[in-house]
Structure formats: structure tokens, C-alpha cells
KEKE-3310 file (N, C-alpha, C; in steps of 0.2 Angstrom, whole numbers, plus 5000, padded with zeros to 4 digits):
npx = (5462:5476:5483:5477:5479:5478:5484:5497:5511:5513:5525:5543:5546:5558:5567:5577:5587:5584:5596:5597:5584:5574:5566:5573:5579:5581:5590:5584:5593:5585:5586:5577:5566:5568:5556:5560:5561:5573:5579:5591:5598:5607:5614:5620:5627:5624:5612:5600:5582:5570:5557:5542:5526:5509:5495:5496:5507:5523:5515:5512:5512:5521:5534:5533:5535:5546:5555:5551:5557:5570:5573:5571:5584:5590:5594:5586:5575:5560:5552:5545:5535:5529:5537:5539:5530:5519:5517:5518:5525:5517:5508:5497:5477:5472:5478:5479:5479:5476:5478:5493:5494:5491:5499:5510:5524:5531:5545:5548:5548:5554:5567:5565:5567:5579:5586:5584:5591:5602:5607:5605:5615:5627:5638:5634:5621:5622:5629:5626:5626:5616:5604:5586:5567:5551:5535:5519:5502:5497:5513:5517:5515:5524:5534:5538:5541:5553:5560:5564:5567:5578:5590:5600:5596:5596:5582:5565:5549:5533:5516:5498:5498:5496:5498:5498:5505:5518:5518:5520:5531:5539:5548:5560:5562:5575:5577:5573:5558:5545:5529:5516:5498:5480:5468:5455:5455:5444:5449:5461:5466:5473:5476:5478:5492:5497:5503:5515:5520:5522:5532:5543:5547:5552:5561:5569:5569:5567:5550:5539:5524:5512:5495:5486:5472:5455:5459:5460:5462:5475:5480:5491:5493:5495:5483:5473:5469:5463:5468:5482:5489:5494:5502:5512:5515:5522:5530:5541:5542:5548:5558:5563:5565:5575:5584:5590:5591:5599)
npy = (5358:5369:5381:5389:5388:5403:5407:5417:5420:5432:5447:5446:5456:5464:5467:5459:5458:5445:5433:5418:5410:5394:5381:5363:5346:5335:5321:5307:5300:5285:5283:5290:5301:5320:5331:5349:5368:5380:5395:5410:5419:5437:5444:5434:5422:5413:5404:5393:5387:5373:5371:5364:5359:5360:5350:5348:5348:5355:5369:5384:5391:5389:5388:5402:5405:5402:5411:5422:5418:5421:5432:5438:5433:5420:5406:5394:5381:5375:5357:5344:5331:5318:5313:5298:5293:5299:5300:5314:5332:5340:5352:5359:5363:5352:5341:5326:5325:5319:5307:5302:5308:5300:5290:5297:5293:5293:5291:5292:5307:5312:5310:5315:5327:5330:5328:5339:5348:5343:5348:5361:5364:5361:5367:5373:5373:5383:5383:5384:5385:5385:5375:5378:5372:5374:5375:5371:5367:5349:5350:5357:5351:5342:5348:5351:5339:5336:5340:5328:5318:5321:5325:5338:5349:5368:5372:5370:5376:5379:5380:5379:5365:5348:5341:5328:5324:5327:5324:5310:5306:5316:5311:5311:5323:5335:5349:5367:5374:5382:5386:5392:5396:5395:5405:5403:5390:5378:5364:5360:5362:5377:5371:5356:5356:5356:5347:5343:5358:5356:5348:5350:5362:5355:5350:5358:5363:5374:5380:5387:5394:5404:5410:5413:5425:5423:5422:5411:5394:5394:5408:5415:5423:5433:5439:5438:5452:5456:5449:5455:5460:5451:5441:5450:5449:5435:5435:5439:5436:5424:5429:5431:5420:5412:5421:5418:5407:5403)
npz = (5358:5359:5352:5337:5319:5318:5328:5337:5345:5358:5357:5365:5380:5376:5362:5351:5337:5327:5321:5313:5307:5306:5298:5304:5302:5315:5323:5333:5348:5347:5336:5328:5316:5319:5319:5316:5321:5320:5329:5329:5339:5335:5342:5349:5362:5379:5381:5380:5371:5373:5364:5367:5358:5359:5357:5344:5340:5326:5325:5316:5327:5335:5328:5327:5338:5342:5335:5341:5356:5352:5348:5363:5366:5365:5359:5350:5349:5344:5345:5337:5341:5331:5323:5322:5318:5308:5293:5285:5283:5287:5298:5299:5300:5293:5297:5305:5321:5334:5330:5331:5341:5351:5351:5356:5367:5385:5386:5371:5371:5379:5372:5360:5363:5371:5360:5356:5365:5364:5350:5354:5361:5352:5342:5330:5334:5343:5355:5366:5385:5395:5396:5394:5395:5389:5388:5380:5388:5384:5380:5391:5401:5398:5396:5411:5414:5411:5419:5428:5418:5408:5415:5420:5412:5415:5420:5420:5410:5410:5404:5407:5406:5411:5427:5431:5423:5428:5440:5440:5439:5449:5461:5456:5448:5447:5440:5443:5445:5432:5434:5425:5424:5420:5427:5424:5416:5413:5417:5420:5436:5449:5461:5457:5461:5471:5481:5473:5471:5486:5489:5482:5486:5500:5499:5492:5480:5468:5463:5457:5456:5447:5444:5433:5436:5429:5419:5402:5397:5386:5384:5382:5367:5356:5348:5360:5363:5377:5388:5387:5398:5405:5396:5394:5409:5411:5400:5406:5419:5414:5411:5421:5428:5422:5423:5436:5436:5425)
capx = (5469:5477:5483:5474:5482:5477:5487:5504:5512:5511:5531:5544:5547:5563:5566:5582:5589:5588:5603:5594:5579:5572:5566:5578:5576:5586:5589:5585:5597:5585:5586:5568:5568:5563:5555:5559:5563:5577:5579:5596:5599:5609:5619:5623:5624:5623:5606:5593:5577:5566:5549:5537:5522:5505:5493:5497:5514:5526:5514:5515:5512:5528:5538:5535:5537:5555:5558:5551:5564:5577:5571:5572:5590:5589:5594:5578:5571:5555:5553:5539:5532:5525:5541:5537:5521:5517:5520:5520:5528:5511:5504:5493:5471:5472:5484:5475:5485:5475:5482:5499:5495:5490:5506:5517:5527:5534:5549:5548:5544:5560:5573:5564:5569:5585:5589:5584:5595:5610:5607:5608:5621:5631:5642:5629:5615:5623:5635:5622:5627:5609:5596:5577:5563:5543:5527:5510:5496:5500:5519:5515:5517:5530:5541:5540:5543:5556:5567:5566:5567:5583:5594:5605:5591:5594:5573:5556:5544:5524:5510:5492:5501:5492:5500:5500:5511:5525:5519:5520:5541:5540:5551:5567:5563:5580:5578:5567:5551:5540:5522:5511:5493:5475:5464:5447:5456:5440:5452:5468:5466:5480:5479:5480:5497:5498:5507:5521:5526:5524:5536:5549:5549:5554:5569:5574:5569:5562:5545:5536:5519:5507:5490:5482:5467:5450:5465:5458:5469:5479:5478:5496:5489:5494:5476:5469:5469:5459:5475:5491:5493:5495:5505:5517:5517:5521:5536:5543:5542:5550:5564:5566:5566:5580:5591:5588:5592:5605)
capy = (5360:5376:5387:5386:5392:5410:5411:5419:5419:5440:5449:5448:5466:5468:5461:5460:5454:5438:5430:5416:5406:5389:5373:5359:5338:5330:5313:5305:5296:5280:5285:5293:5309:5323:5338:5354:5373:5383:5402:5413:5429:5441:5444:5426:5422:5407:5402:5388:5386:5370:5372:5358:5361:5359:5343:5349:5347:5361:5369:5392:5396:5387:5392:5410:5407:5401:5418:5425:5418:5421:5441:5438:5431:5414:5401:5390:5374:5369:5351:5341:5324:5314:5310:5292:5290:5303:5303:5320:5335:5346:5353:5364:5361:5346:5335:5324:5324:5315:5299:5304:5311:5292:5284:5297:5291:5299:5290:5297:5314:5314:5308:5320:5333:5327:5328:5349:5350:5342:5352:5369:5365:5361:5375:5374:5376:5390:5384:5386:5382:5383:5378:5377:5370:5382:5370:5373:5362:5343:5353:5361:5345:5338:5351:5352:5332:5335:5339:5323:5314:5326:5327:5344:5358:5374:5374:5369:5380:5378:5386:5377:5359:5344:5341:5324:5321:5328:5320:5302:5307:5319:5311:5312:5331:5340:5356:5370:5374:5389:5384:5398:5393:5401:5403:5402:5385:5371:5356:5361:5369:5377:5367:5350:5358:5359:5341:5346:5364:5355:5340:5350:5366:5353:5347:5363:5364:5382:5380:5395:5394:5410:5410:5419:5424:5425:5420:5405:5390:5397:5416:5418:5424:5439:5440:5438:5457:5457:5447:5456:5462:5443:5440:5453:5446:5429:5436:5445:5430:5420:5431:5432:5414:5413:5427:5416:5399:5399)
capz = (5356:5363:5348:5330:5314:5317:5334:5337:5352:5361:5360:5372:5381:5373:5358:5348:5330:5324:5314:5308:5309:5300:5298:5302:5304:5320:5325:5341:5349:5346:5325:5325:5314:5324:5315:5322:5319:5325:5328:5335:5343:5331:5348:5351:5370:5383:5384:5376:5375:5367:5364:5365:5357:5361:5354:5337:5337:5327:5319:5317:5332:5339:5324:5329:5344:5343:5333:5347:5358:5348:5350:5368:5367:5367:5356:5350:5344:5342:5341:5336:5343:5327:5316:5323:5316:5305:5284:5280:5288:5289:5304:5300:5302:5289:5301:5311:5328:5340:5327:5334:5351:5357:5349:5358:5374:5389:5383:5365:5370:5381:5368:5355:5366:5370:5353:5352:5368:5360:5348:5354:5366:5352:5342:5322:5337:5348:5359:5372:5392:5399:5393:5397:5391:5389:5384:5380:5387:5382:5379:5396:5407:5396:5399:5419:5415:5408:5424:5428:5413:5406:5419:5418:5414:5420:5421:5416:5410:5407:5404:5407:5408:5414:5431:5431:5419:5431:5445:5440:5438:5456:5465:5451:5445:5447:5440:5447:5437:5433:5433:5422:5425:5418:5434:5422:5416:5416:5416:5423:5440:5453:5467:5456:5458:5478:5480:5468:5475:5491:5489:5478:5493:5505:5492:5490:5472:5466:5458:5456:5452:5447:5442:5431:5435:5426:5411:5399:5393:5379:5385:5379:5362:5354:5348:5366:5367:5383:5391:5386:5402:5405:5391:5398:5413:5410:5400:5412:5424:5409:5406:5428:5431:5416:5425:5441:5437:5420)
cpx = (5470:5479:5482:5482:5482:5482:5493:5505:5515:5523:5534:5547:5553:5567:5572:5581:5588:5592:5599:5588:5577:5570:5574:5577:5583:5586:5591:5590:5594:5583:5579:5571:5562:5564:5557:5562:5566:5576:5585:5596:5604:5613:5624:5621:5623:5616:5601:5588:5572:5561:5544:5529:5516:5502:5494:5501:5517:5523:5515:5515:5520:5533:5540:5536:5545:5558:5558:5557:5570:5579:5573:5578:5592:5590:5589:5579:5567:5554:5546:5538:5531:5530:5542:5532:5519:5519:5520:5522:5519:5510:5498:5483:5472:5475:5478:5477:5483:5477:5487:5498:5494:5495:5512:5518:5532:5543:5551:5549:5553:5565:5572:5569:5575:5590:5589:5589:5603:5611:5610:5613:5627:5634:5637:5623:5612:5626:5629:5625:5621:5605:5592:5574:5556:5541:5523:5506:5499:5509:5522:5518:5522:5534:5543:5541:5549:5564:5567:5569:5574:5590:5600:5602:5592:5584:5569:5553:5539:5520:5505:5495:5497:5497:5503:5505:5520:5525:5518:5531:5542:5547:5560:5566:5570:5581:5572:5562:5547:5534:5517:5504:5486:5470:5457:5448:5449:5445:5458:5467:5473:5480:5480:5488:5501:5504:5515:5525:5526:5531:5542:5550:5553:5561:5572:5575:5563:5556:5539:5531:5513:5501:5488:5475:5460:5453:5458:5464:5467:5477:5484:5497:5490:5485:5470:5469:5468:5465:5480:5494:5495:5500:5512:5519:5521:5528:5543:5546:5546:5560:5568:5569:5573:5586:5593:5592:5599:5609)
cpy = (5367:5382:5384:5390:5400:5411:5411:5422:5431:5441:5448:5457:5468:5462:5466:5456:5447:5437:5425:5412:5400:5384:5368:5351:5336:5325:5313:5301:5288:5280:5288:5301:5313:5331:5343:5361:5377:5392:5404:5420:5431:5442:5438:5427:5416:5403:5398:5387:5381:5370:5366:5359:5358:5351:5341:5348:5354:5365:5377:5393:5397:5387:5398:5410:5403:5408:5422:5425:5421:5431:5442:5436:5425:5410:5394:5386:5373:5362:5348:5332:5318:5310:5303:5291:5293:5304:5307:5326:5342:5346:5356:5361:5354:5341:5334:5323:5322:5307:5298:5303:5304:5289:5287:5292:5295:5297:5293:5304:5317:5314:5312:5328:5334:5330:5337:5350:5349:5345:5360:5369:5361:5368:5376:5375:5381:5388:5385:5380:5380:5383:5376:5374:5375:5374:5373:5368:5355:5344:5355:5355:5341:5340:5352:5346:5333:5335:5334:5317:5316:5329:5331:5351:5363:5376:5372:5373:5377:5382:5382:5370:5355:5341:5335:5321:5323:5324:5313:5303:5311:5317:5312:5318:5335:5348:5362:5371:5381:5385:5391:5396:5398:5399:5402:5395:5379:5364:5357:5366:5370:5372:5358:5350:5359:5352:5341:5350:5360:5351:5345:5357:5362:5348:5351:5366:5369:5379:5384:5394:5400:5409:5416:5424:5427:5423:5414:5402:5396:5406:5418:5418:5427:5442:5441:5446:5460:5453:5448:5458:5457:5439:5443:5449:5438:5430:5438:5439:5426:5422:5431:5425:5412:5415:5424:5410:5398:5401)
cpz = (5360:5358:5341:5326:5313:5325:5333:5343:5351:5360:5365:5373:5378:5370:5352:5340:5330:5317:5309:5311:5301:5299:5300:5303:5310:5321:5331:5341:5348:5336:5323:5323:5319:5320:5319:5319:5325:5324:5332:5334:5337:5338:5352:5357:5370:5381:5380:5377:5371:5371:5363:5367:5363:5357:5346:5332:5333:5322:5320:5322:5336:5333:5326:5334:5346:5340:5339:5351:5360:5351:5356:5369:5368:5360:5358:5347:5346:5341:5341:5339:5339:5325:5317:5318:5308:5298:5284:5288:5290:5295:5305:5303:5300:5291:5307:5318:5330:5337:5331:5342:5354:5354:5352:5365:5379:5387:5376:5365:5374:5376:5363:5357:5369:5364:5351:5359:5367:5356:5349:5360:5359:5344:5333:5328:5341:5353:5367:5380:5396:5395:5396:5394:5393:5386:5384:5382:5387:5383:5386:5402:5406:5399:5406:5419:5415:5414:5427:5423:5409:5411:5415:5414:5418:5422:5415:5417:5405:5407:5403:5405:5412:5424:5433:5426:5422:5436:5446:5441:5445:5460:5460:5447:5450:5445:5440:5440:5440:5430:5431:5420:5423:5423:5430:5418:5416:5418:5421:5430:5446:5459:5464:5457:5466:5480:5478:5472:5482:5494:5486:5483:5497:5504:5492:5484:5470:5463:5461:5453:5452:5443:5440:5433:5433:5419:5410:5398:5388:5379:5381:5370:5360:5351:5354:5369:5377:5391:5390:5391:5407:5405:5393:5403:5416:5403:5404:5418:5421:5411:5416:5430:5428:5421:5432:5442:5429:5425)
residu = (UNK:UNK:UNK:UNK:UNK:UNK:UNK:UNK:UNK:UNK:UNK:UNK:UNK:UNK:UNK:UNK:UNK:UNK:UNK:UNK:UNK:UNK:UNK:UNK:UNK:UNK:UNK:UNK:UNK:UNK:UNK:UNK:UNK:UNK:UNK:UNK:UNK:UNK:UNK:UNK:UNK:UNK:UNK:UNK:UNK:UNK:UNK:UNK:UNK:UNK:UNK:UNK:UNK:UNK:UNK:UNK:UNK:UNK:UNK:UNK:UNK:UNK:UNK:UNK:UNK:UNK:UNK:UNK:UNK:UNK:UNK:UNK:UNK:UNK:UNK:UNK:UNK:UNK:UNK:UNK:UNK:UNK:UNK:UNK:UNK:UNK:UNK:UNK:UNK:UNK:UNK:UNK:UNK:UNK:UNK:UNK:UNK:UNK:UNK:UNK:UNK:UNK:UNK:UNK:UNK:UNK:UNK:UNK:UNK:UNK:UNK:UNK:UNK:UNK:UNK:UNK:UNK:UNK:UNK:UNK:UNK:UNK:UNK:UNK:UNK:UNK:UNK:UNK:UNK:UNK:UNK:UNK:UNK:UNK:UNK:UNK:UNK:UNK:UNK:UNK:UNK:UNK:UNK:UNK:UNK:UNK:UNK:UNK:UNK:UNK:UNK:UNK:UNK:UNK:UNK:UNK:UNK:UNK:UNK:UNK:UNK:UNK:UNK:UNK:UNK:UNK:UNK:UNK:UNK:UNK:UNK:UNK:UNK:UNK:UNK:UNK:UNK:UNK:UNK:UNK:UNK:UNK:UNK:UNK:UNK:UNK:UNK:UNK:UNK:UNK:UNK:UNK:UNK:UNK:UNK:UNK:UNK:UNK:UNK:UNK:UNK:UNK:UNK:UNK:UNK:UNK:UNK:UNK:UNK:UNK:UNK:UNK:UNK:UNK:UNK:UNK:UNK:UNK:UNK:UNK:UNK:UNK:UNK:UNK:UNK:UNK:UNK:UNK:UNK:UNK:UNK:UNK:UNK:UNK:UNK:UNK:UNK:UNK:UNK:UNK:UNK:UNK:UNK:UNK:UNK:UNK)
# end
């Protein structure tokens, strides 16, 4: 997995009000309930952004880190993957995920996602024009899926993303992608990633990929002191791509 019970995703550099934040249940378009928590800016604003966790599904890291967001100016949803499969809303150690994580689908994981983009594009979720999507790991590949799978994304954003979960969809990705990669990675390395930038350069489609390097999966960690200046960077980059592409 990529973030435990003790992780909490690092600040962004400049960080605002939240109005409100909170659990809420959405419905996908094919009637599957889909867990998920929302968070909004206190200044309101354009901009959306759903969060698709890591193997764990929504559990605190990807709560706070919708607040976070929200701090940053961004109207949030977290959403979660399981509400197929899964009886209870737990996510914490005690939730078995890897039951879940083999019943999801690329199909399911889009329509869940779907549903937090309807959402905050509509006027109870923020009225948002652009929105994005961030992942973590498992999350991480979804969400650079996602610009093919979601047509009408101002942008995909990943962080330590398995690669091929984008390049099975490669040739129907539409919206640019930021690739946020940890160079000390065992599993995930940057050039599984050469293909992709290469094929979407000659498209014309942005995909900005940075390495970290020396980084672990799951650097982005407020805990990971030894990585904040990482952490930083990797908001910074968050908040450019943003200014860039909504």
C-alpha cells in the first residue's frame, strides 16, 4: 500500500479557508453507490479536483487530503472504489482491500469517477469549470487513465502510478497529464514511461513527467521529513500544471 493510517498528505504553499468539508454517498451512473468526501474553498472558484485513492480506497489520508485542496482553492472529492463489493464503509487497517481491489474495473473505476466529476461540476458541488483529477499508486494510473476514459478533463495528475494502466487506453488520452514519479521507486520506474511521453509529444498533448530523485513510493507524506523539499515541489508543479491547463 502507499499511505497507512498514520499518513497525512504535506501542505499546499499557500493555503486558504475552507467553507466546508465532509463525508457524502454519490450514485454512479450505472446505480453503484460511491463513497466519497467532499471539501470547498471558502473563496469559492472555478476549479475541481477528484482524488482517487491509493489500494485502500478513501481512507484519512485522502480525506485530508481533499481539505487540503480545498486550502489550495480547489473544490474536492475523494472518491472511493469498493461501494460494489464492500459491506461496510471502513477503511481504515481492519478493511481488507486486496478483496475489493481484484473485483475493481477499469470500467467501474471510470463511472465512480465520473460521478465525483458530475458532481463538482454541478452548483451543491461547486460549480466547478475545470476539473482535474491527482491519484496515488493504483490511484496514480487511474487517474492519468482517466484522460481517455472521461473525455473533457482539463488534466491528469499521478504520483507513482503503474504505467500501464494508461498505456492499454494510450491511443484515446485527450487531456495532458502530469507524471510525479519517485526515482528510488523498486516497482515503478521513469522510463516505463518513455512510450507514453513519446506518443503524446507527437499528439501534441502536454505530459510533463518529473522525477524525483532518491524519493520512495509514497514520498508525498508530511511525516517524510527528509522529503519535504519534494513535497513542496510536487505542489508547486501541481498548482503550475493547474494555471496551465484549466
Amino acid at each position: 500500500m502507499c499511505h497507512d493510517d498514520d499518513s497525512r498528505p504535506p501542505a499546499p504553499p499557500v493555503s486558504g479557508a475552507v467553507a466546508t468539508s465532509g463525508p457524502l454517498e454519490l450514485r454512479a451512473a450505472d446505480g453503484a453507490r460511491v463513497l466519497a468526501f467532499e471539501a470547498h474553498p471558502a473563496a469559492g472558484g472555478e476549479r475541481g479536483m477528484v482524488i482517487l485513492p491509493d489500494i485502500r480506497g478513501l481512507h484519512a489520508y485522502y480525506r485530508d487530503l481533499a481539505v487540503r485542496m480545498a486550502e489550495a482553492g480547489f473544490h474536492a472529492v475523494a472518491v472511493d472504489y469498493f461501494g460494489r463489493t464492500a459491506e461496510t464503509d471502513v477503511r481504515d487497517d481492519s478493511f481488507d482491500h486486496m478483496v475489493h481491489v481484484a473485483q475493481t474495473t477499469p470500467s467501474g473505476v471510470a463511472t465512480d469517477v465520473a460521478a465525483g466529476i458530475e458532481h463538482l461540476r454541478s452548483a451543491t458541488g461547486g460549480s466547478a469549470t475545470s476539473v482535474f483529477t491527482t491519484g496515488f499508486c493504483f490511484g496514480g494510473g487511474y487517474s492519468w487513465r482517466q484522460a481517455a476514459d472521461n473525455p473533457g478533463l482539463a488534466g491528469c495528475i499521478g504520483f507513482y502510478g503503474a504505467a500501464s494502466t494508461v498505456l492499454e487506453v494510450a491511443d484515446h488520452v485527450e487531456a495532458p497529464l502530469l507524471l510525479l514519479l519517485a526515482g528510488a521507486d523498486q516497482r515503478i520506474r521513469p522510463e516505463h514511461f518513455d512510450a507514453l511521453v513519446a506518443d503524446l509529444d507527437r499528439r501534441g498533448i502536454d505530459a510533463e513527467r518529473h522525477v524525483y530523485d532518491g524519493a520512495p513510493h509514497s514520498f508525498f507524506d508530511r511525516s517524510y521529513a527528509e522529503w519535504g523539499s519534494c513535497c513542496d515541489d510536487a505542489w508547486e508543479r501541481i498548482l503550475g500544471f493547474v494555471e496551465r491547463h484549466a
